[in-house]
N, C-alpha and C positions, 0 to 999 in steps of 0.2 A: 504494500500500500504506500503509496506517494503521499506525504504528508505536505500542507500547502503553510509556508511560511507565516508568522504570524505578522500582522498588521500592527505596526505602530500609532495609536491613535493620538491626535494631539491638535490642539485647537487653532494655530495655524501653521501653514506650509509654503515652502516654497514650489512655484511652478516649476514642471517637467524639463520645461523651455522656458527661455523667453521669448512672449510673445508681447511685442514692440505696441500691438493696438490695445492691448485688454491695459485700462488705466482703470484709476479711483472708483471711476460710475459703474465699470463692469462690477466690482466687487460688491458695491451696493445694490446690484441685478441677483447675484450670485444669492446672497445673503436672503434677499427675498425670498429666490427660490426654495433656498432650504430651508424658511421659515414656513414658508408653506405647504414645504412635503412634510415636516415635523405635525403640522397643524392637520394632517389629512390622516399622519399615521396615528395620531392621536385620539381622534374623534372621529369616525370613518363615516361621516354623513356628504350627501349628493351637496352640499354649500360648498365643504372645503376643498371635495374632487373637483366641483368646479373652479375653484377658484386657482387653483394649483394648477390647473389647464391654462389658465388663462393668463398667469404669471410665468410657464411655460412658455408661453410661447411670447410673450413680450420680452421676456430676457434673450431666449435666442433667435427673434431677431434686431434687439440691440445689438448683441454680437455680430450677430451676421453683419450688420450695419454699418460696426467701425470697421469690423476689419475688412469689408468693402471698401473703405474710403482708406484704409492704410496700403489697398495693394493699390488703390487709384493713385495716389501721394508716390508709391515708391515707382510704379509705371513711369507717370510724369519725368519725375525726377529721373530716371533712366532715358 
């Protein structure tokens, strides 16, 4: 049996990468996120499935957003 490494938990981390577009506002998307997966796994009523849809999908596509406008930015400049 393959035993799978244990996970260090810890309240924050550094990213994988650096990724040059994800600033200040992304973390504050991030943050939501998790506030509202915590709040769904919490209370598992059809309000906070919704609402954790809905904060889904406005964080990624903030994401998607900037980091469209940093490949735009680094296009240009090339």
């Amino acid at each position: 049996m393959i035993e799978k490494p244990q996970l260090k938990r810890l309240g924050l981390y550094e990213l994988k990468q650096d990724k040059l577009w994800f600033h200040e506002e992304c973390f504050g998307f991030l943050d939501q996120r998790k506030q509202a997966k915590m709040r769904c796994y919490k209370i598992q009523i059809k309000k906070n499935l919704d609402n954790l849809n809905g904060v889904r999908c406005e964080a990624s596509r903030h994401f998607r957003n900037k980091k469209d406008e940093y490949l735009i930015a680094k296009i240009d400049e090339l």
